[in-house]
C-alpha positions in Angstrom: 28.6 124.9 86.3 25.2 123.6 86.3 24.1 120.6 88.2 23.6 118.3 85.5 26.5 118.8 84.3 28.3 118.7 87.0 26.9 115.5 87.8 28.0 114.6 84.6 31.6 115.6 85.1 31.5 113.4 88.3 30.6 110.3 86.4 32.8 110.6 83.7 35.4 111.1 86.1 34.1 107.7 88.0 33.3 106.0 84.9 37.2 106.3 83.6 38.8 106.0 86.9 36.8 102.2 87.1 37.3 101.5 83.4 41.0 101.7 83.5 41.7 100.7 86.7 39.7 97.3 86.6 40.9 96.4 83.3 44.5 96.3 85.3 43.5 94.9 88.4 41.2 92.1 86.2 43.8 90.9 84.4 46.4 90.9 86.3 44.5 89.5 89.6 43.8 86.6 87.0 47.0 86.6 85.8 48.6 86.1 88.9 45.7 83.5 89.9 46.7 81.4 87.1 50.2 81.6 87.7 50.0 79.9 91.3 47.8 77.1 89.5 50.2 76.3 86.8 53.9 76.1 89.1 52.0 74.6 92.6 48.5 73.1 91.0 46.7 74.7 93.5 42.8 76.0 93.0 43.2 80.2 92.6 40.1 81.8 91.7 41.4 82.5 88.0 39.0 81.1 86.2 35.8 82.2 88.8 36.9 85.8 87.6 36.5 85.1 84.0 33.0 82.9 84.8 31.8 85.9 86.7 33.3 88.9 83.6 31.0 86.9 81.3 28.1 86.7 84.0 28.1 90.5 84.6 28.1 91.1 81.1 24.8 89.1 80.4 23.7 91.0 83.6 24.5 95.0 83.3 21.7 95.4 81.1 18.9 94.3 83.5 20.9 96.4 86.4 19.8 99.3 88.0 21.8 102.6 88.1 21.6 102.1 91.9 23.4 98.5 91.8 25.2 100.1 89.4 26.4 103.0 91.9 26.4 99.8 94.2 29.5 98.0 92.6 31.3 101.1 91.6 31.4 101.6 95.7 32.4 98.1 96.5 35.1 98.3 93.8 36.5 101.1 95.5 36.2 99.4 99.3 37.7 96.9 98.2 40.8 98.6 96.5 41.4 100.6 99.7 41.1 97.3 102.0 43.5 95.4 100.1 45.7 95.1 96.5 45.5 91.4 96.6 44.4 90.8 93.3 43.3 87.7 93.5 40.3 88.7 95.2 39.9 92.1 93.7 39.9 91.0 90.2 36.4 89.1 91.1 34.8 92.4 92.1 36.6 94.0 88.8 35.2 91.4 86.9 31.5 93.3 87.4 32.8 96.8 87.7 34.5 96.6 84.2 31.1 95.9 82.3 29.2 98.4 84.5 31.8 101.0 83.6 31.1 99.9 79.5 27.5 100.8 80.3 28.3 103.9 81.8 30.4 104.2 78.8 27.7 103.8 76.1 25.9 106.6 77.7 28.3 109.0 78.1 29.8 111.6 75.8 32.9 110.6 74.9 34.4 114.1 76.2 33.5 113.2 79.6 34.6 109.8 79.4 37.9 111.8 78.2 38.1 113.2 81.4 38.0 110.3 83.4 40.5 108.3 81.5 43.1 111.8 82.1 42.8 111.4 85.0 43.7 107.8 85.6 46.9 109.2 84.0 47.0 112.0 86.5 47.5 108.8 88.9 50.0 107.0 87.2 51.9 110.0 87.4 51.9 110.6 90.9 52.5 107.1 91.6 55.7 108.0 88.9 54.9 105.2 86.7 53.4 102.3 89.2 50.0 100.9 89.9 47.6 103.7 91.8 46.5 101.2 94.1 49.7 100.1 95.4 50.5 103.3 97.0 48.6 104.3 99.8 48.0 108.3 99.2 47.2 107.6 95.1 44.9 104.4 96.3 43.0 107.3 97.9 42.5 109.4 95.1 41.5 106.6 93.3 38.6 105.6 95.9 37.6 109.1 95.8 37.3 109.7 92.1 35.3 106.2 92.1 33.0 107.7 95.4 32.3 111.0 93.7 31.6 108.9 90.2 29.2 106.2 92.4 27.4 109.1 93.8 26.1 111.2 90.7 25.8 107.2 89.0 23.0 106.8 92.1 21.1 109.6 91.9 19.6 108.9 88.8 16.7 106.6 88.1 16.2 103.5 85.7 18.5 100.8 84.6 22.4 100.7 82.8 22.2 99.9 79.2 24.1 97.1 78.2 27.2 97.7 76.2 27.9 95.9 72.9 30.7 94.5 71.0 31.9 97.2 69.6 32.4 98.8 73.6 34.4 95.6 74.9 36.9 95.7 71.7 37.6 99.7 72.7 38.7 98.4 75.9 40.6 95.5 75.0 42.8 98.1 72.7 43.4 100.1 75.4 43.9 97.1 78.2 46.8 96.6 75.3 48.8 99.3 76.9 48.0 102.9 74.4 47.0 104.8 77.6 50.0 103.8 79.4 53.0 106.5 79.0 55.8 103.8 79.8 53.9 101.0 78.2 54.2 103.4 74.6 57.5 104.3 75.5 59.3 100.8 76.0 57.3 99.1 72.9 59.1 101.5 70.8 62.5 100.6 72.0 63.4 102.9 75.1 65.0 101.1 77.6 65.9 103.9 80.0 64.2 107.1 80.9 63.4 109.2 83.8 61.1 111.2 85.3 60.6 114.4 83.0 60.6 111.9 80.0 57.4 110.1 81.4 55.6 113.1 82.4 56.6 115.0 79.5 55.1 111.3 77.2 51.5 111.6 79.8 50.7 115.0 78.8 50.9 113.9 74.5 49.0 111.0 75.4 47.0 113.3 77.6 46.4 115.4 74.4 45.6 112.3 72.1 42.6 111.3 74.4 41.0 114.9 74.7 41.4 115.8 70.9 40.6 112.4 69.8 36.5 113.0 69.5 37.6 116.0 67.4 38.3 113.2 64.7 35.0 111.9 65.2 33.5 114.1 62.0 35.7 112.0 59.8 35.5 108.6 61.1 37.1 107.0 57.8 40.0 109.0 58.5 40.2 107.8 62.5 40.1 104.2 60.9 42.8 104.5 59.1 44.6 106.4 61.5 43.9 103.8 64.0 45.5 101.1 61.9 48.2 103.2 60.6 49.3 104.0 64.1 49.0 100.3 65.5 51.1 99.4 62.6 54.1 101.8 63.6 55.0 98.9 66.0 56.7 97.3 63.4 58.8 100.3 63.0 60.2 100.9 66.0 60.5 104.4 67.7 58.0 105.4 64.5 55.6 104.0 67.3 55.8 107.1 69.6 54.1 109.2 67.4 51.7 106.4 65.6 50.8 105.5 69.0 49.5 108.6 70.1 47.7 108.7 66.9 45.7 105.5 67.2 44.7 106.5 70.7 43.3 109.6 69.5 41.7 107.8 66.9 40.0 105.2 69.3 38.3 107.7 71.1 36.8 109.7 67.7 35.2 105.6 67.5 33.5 105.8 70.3 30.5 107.1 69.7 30.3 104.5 66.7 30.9 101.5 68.7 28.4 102.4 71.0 25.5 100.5 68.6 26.9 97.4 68.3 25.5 94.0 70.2 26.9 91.3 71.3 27.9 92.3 75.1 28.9 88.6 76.2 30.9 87.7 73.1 32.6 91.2 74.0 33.3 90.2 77.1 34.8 87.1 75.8 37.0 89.2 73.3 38.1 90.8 76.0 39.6 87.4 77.7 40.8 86.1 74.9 42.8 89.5 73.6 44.2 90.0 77.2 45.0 86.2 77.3 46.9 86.3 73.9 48.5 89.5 75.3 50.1 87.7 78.2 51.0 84.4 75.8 53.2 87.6 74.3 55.3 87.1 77.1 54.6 83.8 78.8 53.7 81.7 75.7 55.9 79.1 76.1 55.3 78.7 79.9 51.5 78.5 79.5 50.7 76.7 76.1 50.7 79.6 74.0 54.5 79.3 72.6 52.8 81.0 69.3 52.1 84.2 70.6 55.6 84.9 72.8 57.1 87.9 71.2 54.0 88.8 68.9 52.4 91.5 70.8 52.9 94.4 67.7 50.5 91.6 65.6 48.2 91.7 68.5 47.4 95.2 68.7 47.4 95.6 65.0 44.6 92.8 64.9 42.8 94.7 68.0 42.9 97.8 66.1 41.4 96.3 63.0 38.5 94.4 64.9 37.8 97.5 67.0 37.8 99.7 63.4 35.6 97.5 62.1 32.9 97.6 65.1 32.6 100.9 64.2 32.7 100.7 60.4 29.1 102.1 58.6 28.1 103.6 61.9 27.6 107.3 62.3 26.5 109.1 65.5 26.3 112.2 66.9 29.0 113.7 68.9 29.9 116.1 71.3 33.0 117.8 70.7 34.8 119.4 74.5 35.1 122.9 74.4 38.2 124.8 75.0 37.5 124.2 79.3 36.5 120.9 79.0 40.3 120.2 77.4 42.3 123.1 79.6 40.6 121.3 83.0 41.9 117.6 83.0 44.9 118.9 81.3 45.8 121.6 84.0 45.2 118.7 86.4 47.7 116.3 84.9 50.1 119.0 84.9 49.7 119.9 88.7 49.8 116.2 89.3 53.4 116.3 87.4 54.5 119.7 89.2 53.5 118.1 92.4 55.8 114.5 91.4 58.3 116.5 90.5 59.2 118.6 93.4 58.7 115.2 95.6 60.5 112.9 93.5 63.6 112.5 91.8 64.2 113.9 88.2 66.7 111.6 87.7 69.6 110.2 89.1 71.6 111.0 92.3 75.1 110.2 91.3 78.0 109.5 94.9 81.5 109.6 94.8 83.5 106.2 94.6 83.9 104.1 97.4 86.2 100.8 98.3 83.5 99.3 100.7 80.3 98.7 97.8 76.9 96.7 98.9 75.7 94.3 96.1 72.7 92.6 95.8 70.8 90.2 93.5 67.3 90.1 93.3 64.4 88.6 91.9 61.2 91.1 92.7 58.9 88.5 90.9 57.0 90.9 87.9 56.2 93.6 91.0 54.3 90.7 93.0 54.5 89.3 96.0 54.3 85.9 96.3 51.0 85.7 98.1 47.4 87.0 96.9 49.3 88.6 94.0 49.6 91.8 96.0 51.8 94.5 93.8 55.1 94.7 95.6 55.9 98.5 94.4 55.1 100.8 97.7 57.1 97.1 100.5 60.0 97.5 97.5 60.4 101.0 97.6 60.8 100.9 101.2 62.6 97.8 101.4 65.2 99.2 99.0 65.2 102.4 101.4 66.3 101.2 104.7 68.9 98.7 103.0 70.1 100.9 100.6 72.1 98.4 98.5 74.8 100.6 96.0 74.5 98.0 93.4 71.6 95.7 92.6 71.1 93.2 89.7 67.2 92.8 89.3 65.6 89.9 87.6 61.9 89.3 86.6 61.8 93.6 86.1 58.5 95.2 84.3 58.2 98.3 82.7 54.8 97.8 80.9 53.7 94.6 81.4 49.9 93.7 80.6 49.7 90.8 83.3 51.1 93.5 86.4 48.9 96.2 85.8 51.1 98.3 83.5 53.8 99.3 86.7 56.8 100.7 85.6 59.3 99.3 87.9 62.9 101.0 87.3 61.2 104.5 86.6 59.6 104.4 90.1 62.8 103.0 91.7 65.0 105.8 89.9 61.8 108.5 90.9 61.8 107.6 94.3 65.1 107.2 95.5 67.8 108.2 92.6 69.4 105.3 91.2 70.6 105.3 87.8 69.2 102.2 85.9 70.6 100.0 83.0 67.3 97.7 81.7 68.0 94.9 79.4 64.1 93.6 78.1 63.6 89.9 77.3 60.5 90.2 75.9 58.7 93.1 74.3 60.7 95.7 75.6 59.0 95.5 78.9 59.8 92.9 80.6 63.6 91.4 82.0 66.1 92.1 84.0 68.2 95.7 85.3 70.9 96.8 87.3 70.7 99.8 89.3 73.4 102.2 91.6 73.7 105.3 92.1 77.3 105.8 89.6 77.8 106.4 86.2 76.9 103.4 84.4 77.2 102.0 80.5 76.0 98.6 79.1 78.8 96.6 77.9 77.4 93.9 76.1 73.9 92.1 76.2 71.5 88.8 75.5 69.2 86.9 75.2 70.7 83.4 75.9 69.3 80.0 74.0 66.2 79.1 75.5 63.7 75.8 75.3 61.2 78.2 77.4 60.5 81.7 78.0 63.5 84.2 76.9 66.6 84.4 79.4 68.3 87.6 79.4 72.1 88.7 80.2 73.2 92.0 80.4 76.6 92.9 80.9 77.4 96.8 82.8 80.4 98.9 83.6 80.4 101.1 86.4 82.5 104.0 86.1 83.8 105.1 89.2 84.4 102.1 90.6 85.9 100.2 87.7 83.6 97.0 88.2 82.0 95.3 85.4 79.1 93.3 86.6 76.8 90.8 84.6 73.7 90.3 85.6 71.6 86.8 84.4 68.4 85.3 84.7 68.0 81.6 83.8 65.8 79.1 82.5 63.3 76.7 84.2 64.7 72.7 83.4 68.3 71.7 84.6 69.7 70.9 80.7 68.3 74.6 79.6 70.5 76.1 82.5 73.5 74.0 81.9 73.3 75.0 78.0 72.9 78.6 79.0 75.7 78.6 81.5 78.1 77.6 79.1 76.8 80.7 77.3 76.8 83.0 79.9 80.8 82.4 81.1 81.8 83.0 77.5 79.7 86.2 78.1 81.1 87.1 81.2 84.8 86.5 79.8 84.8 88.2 76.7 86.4 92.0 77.2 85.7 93.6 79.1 86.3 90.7 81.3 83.3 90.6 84.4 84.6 90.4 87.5 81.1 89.6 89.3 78.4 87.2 87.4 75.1 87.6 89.7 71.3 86.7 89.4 68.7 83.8 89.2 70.5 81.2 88.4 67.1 79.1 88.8 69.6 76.7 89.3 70.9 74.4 92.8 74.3 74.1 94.4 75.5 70.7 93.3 73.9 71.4 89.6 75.9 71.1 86.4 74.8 74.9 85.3 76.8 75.9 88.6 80.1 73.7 88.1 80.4 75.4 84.7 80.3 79.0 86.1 82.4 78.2 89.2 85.3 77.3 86.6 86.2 80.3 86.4 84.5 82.3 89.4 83.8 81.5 92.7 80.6 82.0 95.1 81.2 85.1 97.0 79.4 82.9 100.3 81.5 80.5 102.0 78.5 79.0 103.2 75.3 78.9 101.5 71.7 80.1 103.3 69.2 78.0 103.7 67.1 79.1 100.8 67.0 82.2 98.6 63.8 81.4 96.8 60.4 80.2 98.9 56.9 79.8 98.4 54.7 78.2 101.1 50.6 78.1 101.6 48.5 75.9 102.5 50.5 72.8 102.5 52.6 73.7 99.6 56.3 74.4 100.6 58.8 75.0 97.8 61.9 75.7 99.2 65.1 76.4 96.4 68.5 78.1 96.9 69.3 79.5 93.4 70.6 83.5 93.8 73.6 83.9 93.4 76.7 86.2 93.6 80.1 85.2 92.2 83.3 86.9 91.9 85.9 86.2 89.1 88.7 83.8 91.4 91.8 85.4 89.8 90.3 89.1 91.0 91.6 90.4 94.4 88.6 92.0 96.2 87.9 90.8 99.3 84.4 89.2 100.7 83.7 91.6 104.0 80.4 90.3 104.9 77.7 88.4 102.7 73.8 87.1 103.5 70.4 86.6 102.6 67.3 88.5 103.8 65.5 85.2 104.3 63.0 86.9 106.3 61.7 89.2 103.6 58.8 88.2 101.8 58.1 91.3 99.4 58.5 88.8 96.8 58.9 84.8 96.2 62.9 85.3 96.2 64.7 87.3 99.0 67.5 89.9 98.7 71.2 88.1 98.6 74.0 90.4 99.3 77.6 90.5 100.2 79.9 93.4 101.2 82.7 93.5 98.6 86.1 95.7 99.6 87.7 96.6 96.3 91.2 96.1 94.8 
């Protein structure tokens, strides 16, 4: 390989690396800005990342490609100092325009390259963030090092990217280069290792053979909005998204002419905003967008098709090596998950003694600095090893965390069998894992005035329990409406004998006397708080997890408590020791 081109390798490898990776980390170091200024009014650097996004795009065009190499470097310091998004979304916020200029100057099979192997790294972190876990946060730094490097040998300034460049990545900030993020739009709510990696190498495939549509870019238009519009038809999706990847990359080359950088980089806000409104709406003023993310994409497609519409350009098609090399790379990276991790799950015999918990894990945050919570969960979950736990606030594919995939790393990493029951967009609600034979008996979503509340009723096989887990609305009439809803729930057949979750709701609340009617809290006494947030002044202090057993059922409470010392996320881990019947 010669040295140009090897140089070129390097940067393509840097420049998709930094384009995925601080789309994510903008976003959702934003995302979880806001959120800390809309519940405790408190002054988060949310809207400083979005001032300094739109300042950096005005700006990469008078940059040199050494303060281009420059930021790329930082970027990476800063994501192996910390995962605090908060504060590394404001760095992302210049890195994501600098890797659009990198962008427009680079063929689109190279860019290929470095967008595979971002998904190489989602792999080995089986489905979370990269820079959450400590040996793929390495990688990452490295592949941004080596891209900073060839970037800062070269002389002259970064061109500014266009309109046309910021719309390709608000499609993909959407979610179409996320495996999981495919898989769960189109209506799979449990999968396992083999099915994720076996999803990565056909999206894999779409981004390398997408410039090969490039020759007929009327046909990659239509693909593009064919395939976005496959969300509408449910598991059609996993083969039209795959498609309208493929065809965003052939449009690459196209949307490389267009102007308008800082109105891109607005797009860009405004498409991830609405994204997160898909979700949130109701909690954040956007109650018109909460459950219309399928329109979404389908409108990003169309404005990213026609950036490119009556543009032609020149492209560079990969050879056979430039395809075989990233792809043989994903596939070690899966060979290598695969003999560390678990296929799927690890199934034990039945026991009398069983460890429940209830759990809020807060969208794979922790309450502070918005730090992903993945790699402190893992190994939280690890030394406690709870046998049953009901999981609120659960993502698998969630624009505002960074696209983590929480019960397909749980299941990789230490073999629990899942049951997920999404809320909202199939990505986002609650899940119940153990390491039995599991089947959902029932499930809901119970009548909200806010964001979606789900319920999800599960059998476990060899122990004969059937558990519901809940997670309940934000104002005290919502919850007592809802609990009225969720005991009917929990008594219909088969009848539950445990009822656990975020109640969101206090002791001496209404919502509670209508579920103690017929069950009882499994702890005598109370602890002195199951949900906290303090900083800097603010204190919120709430006792709203619960566990409660069915009174006429005969098991018998062994121990119970609260891991009040845990801060891996705003709630903290309440259990009890049930001995069964």
């Amino acid at each position: 390989m010669k040295v140009a081109e090897r140089d070129r390798v390097l940067l393509g490898l840097g420049t998709g690396v930094l384009l995925a990776s601080s789309m994510r980390i903008f976003v959702a170091g934003a995302y979880s800005s806001l959120e800390k200024t809309f519940f405790y009014g408190m002054n988060f650097p949310s809207g400083l990342g979005i001032l300094l996004l739109l300042l950096a795009a005005f700006l990469v065009g008078r940059l040199s490609r050494k303060a281009g190499a420059a930021i790329m470097a930082a970027y990476a310091i800063a994501l192996l100092a910390t995962d605090a998004t908060e504060y590394t979304h404001l760095i992302a916020a210049f890195a994501l325009p600098v890797a659009l200029a990198l962008v427009k100057e680079l063929d689109v099979k190279y860019l290929a390259m470095g967008l595979v192997a971002d998904l190489s790294l989602r792999v080995l972190a089986t489905g979370g963030e990269p820079a959450d876990f400590p040996y793929t946060r390495a990688i990452l730094a490295v592949l941004l090092f080596l891209g900073s490097y060839a970037l800062w040998k070269e002389q002259g300034t970064l061109k500014k990217p266009g309109f046309g460049l910021y719309a390709f990545a608000a499609l993909l900030e959407l979610g179409l280069i996320y495996p999981n993020a495919v898989m769960r739009y189109s209506g799979m709510t449990v999968y396992y290792l083999p099915e994720f990696i076996g999803f990565s190498l056909l999206v894999a495939l779409a981004i390398l053979l997408g410039p090969y549509l490039a020759r007929k870019p009327s046909l990659a238009m239509a693909l593009l909005v064919l395939g976005s519009a496959t969300l509408f038809l449910g598991p059609l999706s996993l083969i039209g998204l795959p498609l309208a990847l493929a065809a965003s990359m052939a449009l690459v080359e196209n949307a490389k002419g267009s102007r308008g950088g800082v109105i891109g980089a607005f797009y860009l806000f405004l498409v991830s905003t609405l994204a997160i409104g898909a979700y949130v709406g109701r909690d954040i003023g956007l109650a018109f967008m909460e459950d219309r993310l399928e329109a979404l994409i389908l409108a990003a497609s169309i404005a990213y098709a026609l950036s490119a519409y009556g543009k032609s350009a020149e492209v560079k098609l990969p050879s056979a090596r430039e395809i075989a090399g990233p792809l043989a790379g994903l596939i070690v990276a899966s060979l290598v998950t695969l003999a560390l991790f678990n296929a799927g799950p690890t199934y034990g015999e039945a026991k009398k003694e069983v460890l429940i918990w209830t759990y809020n894990v807060h969208q794979g945050f922790g309450p502070y600095d918005g730090t992903f919570n993945g790699y402190e969960l893992v190994n939280l979950l690890a030394e406690q090893r709870p046998d049953v736990w009901l999981a609120q606030e659960v993502v698998g594919g969630m624009i505002a965390n960074g696209y983590q995939d929480v019960p397909l790393f749980i299941s990789a990493r230490l073999g629990y069998a899942y049951e997920y029951k999404p809320a909202v967009e199939g990505s986002y609600g609650i899940a119940v894992f153990s390491h039995w034979h599991m089947r959902t008996e029932g499930e809901l979503n119970l009548e909200s005035v806010g964001q979606a509340r789900p319920a999800q009723k599960v059998f476990i096989e060899e122990l004969g329990l059937t558990l519901v887990n809940v997670h309940m609305g934000l104002s005290e009439e919502e919850r007592a409406m809802q609990a009225e809803e969720l005991l009917k729930f929990a008594e219909s057949k088969p009848v539950a004998q445990v009822i656990g979750g975020d109640t969101n709701a206090e002791p001496d609340e209404e919502a509670i006397a209508i579920l103690t009617r017929d069950y009882r809290d499994a702890f005598p006494e109370r602890p002195p708080y199951t949900f906290l947030w303090e900083r800097n002044g603010v204190r919120d202090e709430e006792n709203i997890d619960y566990i409660l057993l069915k009174k006429d059922w005969p098991a018998q409470v062994k121990d119970y408590g609260c891991l009040c010392d845990v801060e891996v996320s705003d709630h903290r881990p309440v259990w009890v020791v049930i001995e069964l019947p």
